[in-house]
C-alpha positions in Angstrom: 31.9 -92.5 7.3 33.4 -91.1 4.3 32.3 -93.2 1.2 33.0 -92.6 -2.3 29.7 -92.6 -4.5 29.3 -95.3 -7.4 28.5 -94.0 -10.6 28.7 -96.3 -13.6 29.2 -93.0 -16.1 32.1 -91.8 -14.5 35.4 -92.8 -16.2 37.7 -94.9 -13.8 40.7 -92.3 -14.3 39.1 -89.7 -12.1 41.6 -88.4 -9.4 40.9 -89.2 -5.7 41.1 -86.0 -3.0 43.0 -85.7 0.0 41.2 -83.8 2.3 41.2 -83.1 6.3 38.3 -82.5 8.3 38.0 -81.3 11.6 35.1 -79.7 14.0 35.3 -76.1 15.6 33.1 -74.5 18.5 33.3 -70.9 20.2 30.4 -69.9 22.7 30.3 -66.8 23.9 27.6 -64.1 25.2 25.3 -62.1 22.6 25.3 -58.2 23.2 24.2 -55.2 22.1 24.9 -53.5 25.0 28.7 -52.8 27.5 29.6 -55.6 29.6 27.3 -54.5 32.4 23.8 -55.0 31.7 21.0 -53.3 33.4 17.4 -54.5 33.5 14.6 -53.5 34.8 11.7 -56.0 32.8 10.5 -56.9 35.8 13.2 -58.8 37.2 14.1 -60.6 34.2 17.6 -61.6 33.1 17.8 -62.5 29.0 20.3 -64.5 27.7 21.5 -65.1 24.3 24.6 -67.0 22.8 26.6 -66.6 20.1 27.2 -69.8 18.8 29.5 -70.7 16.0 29.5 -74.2 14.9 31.5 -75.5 12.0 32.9 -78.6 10.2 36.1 -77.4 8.1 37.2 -79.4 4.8 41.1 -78.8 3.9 42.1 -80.1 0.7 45.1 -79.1 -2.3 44.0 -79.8 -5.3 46.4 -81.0 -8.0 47.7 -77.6 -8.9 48.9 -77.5 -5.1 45.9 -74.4 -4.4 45.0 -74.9 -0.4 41.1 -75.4 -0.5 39.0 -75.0 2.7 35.6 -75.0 3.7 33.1 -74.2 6.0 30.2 -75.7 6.4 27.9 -74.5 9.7 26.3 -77.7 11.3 23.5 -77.6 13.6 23.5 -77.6 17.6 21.6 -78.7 20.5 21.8 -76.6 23.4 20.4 -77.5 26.9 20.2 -75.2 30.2 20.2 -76.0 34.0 20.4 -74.0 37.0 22.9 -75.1 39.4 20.7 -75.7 42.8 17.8 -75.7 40.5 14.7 -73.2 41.6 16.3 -72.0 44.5 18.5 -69.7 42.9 16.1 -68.8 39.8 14.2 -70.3 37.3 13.9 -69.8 33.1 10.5 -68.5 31.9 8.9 -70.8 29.3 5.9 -69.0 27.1 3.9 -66.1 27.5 1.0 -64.2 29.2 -1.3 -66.1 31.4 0.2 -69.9 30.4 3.9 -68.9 31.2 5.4 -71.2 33.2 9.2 -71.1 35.3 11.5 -74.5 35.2 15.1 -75.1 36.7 16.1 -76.1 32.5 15.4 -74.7 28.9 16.3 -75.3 25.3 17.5 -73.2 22.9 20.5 -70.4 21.8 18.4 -68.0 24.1 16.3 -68.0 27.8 14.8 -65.7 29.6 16.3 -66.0 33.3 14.8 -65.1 36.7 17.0 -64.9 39.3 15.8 -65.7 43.2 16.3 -62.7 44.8 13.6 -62.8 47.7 15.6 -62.1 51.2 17.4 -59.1 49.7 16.8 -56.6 53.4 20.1 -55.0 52.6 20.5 -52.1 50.6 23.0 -53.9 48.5 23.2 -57.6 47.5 25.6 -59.5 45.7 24.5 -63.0 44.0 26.5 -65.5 41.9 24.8 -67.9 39.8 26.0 -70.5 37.5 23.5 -71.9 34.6 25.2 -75.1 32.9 24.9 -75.9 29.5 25.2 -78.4 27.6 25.8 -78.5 23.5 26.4 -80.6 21.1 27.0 -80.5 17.4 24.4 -83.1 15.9 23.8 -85.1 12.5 27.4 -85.8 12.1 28.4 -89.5 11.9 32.0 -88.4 11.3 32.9 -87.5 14.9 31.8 -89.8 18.0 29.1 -88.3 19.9 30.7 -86.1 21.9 29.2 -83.5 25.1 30.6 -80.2 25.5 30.0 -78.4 28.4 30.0 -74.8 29.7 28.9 -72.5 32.5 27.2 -69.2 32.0 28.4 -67.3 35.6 25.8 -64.8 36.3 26.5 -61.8 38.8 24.0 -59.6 39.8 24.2 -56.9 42.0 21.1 -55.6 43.6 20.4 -51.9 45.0 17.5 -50.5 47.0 17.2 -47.0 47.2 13.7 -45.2 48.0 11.5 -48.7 48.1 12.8 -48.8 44.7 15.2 -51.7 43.2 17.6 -51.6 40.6 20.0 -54.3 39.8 23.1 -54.3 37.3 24.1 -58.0 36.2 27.6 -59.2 34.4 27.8 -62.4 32.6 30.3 -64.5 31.1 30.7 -67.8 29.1 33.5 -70.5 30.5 34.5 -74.2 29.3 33.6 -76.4 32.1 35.9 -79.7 32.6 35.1 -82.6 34.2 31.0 -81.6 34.8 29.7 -82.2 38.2 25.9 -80.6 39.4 27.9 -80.5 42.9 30.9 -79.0 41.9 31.9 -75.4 41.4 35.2 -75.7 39.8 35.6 -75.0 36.4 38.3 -73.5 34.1 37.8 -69.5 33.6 40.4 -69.2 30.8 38.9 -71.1 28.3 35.5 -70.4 26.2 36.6 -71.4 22.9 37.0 -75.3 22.0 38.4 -76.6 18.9 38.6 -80.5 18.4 40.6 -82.1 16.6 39.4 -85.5 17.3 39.2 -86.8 13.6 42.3 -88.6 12.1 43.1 -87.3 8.6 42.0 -89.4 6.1 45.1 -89.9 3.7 47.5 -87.4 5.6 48.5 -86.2 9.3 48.0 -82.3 8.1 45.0 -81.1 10.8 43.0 -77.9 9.4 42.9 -75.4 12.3 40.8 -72.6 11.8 42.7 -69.7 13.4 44.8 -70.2 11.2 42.4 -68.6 8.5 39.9 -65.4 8.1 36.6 -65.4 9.7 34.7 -65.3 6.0 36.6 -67.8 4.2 34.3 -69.3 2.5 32.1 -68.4 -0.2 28.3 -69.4 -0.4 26.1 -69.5 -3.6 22.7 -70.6 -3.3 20.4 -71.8 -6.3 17.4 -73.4 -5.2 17.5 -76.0 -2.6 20.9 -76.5 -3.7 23.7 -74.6 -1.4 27.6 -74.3 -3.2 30.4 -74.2 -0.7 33.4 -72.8 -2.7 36.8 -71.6 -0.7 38.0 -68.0 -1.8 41.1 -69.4 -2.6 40.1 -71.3 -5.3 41.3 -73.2 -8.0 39.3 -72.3 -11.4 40.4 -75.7 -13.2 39.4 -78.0 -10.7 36.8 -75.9 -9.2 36.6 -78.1 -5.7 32.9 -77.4 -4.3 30.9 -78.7 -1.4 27.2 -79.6 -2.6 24.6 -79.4 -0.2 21.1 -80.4 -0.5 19.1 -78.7 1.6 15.0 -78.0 1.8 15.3 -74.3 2.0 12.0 -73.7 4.1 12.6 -76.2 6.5 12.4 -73.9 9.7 8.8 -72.5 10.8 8.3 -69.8 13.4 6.9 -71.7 16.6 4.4 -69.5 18.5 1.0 -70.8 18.9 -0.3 -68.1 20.3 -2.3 -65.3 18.2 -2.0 -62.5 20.9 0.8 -60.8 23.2 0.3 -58.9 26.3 1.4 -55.1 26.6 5.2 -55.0 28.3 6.2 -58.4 28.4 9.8 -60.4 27.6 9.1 -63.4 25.8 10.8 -66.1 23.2 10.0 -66.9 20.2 11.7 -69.7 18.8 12.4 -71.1 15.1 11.7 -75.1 14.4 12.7 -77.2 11.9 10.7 -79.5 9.9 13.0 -81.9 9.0 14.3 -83.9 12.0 15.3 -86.9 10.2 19.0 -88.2 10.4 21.1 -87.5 7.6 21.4 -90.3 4.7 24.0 -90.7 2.0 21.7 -91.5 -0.6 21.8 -88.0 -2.8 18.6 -88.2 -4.4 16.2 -89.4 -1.4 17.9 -86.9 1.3 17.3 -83.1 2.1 20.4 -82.7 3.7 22.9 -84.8 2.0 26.7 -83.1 1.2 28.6 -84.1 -1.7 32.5 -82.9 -2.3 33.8 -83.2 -5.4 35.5 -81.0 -8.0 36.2 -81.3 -12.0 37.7 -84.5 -13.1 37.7 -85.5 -9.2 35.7 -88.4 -7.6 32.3 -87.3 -5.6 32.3 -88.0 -1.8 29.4 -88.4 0.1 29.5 -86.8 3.8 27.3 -88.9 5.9 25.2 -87.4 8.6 25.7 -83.7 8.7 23.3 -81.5 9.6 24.0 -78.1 7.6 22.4 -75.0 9.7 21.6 -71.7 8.4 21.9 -68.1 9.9 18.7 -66.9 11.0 17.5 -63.6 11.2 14.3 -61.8 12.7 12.1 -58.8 11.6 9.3 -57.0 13.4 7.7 -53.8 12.7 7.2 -52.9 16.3 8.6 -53.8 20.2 12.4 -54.2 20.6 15.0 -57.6 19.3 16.8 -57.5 22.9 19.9 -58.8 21.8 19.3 -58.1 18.0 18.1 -60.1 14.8 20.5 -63.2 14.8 19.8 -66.7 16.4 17.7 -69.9 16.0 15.2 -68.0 19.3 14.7 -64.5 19.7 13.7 -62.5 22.9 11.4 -60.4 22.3 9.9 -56.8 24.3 6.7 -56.3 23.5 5.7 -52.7 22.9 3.5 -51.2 25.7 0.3 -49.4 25.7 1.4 -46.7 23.4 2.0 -49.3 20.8 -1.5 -50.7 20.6 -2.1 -48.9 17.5 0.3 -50.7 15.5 -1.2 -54.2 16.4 -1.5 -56.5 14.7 2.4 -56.9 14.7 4.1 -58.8 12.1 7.0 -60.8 12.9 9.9 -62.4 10.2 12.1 -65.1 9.7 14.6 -65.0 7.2 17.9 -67.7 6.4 21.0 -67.0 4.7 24.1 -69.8 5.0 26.8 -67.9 4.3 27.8 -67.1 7.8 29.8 -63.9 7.0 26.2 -62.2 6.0 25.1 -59.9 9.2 22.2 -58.4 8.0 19.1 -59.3 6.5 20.9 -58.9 2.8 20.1 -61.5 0.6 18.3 -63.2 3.3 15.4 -65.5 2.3 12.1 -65.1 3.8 10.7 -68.4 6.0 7.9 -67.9 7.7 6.1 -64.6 8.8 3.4 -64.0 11.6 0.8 -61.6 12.7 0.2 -61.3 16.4 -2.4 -58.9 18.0 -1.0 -56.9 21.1 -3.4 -56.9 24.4 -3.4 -54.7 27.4 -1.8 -56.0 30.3 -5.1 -57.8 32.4 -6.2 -56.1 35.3 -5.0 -57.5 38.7 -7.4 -59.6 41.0 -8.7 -58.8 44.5 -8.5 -55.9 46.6 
């Protein structure tokens, strides 16, 4: 799992590390709004998580300095509605071809809730969308499900022919996943593993024990430096990744968008290919080594930018951040800015929040449309 390179030039004195290593992943709701949302797209619920998914690297080098790393790895999320269509269904494209399933992919969905036989004035549903993540292209942990429960409330009110409806929506940690059962544990969203023995000691890195931006990135080419704050300028311990730095694509097939629609628009990689430890062949290979240190070769991880999204026109629901992006189209007023121009940009250092120093993607053109006219009478 952890194998130490070979390289004929290097002098057999160099020092060995001792490092720890240990997986960390929080899930919770994306907002830019209070914790009562109200919609009134026609009926539909977005959804976005904020996912943080990290590998942390704990070493002292021989001058004692505590080194530690963060290196974001990528994620798979999956999503199912518990009773399937009956209680709503996610929306998958756009326009005329959009189509409703019980599951979706992705950090975001676009939800619609059932809410036909609503007579009363007011209505109160529950519904709970599982998910399912897991932190991929690591051979250093056992494959390993995590499991969640996004509980959706919505509470519906008729007044003058006219409905509104206010929804509320939280993120818990679901033990012991059942599709039948309903019990799950509502005190815990955030999940840190320790599942990975130390290599040469019993000293587990936990990351509450440390800032939120402990790590500092440097990026030079398709090569990405990890280097802890608190670091040691002799040794100068780094984390090497290479990475192919235009390895994620916009995926939207479609040339046009329809006036005063909700949509997703997702980001795709290019590279799929497992992880390798063979430095010069891979696009995704870490290295962690310092000065006058061995090298180590980090099999199988998967390192994932931060994403962000521009467009000069319609409304980021839930803001610029995240592999998928749900999208409000601008309505007839904004016809004269079409064609719009939507942007993805990548940054790795996870403490950057904006678009500085951001590198640009991929970049679309799409032409808005009026809505189509309805049929019959």
């Amino acid at each position: 799992m952890l194998k130490n390179s070979k390289n004929n030039h290097e002098s057999n004195n160099k020092m060995s590390l001792e490092f720890d290593i240990q997986r960390y992943l929080d899930v919770n709701i994306a907002s830019s709004f209070d914790d009562n949302y109200y919609f009134g797209i026609k009926d539909a619920v977005p959804i976005t998580l904020k996912v943080e998914s990290f590998i942390f690297i704990k070493s002292y080098c021989k001058h004692n300095i505590h080194h530690i790393f963060r290196l974001p790895v990528k994620t798979e999320i999956k999503w199912k509605i518990k009773g399937g269509t009956e209680n709503g269904a996610f929306k998958i494209g756009s326009g005329m071809d959009a189509e409703f399933f019980a599951r979706d992919s992705g950090d975001s969905v676009i939800f619609y809730p059932q809410l036909k036989n609503t007579s009363k004035d007011t209505t109160y549903k529950n519904v709970c969308i599982y998910l399912t993540i897991n932190q991929l292209g690591s051979t250093l942990f056992e494959q390993q499900e995590y499991k969640f429960v996004v509980n959706v409330n919505i509470l519906i009110i008729r007044k003058f022919l006219k409905r509104d409806y206010r929804v509320k929506m939280f993120v818990t940690k679901l033990d012991d996943y059942d599709d039948d059962e309903d019990n799950y544990d509502e005190n815990n969203n955030k999940v840190e593993y320790n599942n990975y023995s130390s290599i040469l000691n019993s000293n587990i890195l936990r990351p509450y024990d440390d800032p939120e931006s402990i790590t500092k990135v440097e990026q030079d080419g398709n090569l990405i430096l990890f280097k802890s704050f608190n670091s040691c300028k002799i040794c100068n311990l780094t984390v090497i990744v290479k990475s192919n730095k235009n390895s994620f694509y916009i995926k939207f097939f479609k040339k046009h968008l329809i006036t005063t629609e909700i949509i997703k628009i997702s980001a795709e990689c290019n590279n799929t290919s497992t992880a390798k430890s063979n430095w010069n062949n891979n696009n995704s290979a870490v290295l962690f080594t310092g000065t006058n240190y061995k090298k180590y070769f980090l099999d199988g991880i998967k390192i994932e930018p931060r994403l962000f999204w521009k467009s000069n026109s319609g409304k980021l629901v839930y803001g610029n951040l995240g592999q998928s992006l749900i999208y409000y189209t601008p309505g007839e007023e904004g016809l004269s800015t079409s064609p719009l121009t939507i942007n993805l940009y990548s940054q790795y250092d996870h403490s950057v929040k904006d678009l500085q120093q951001a590198s640009l993607l991929d970049s679309k053109k799409l032409w808005i449309l009026r809505q189509p006219p309805l049929m019959g009478g």
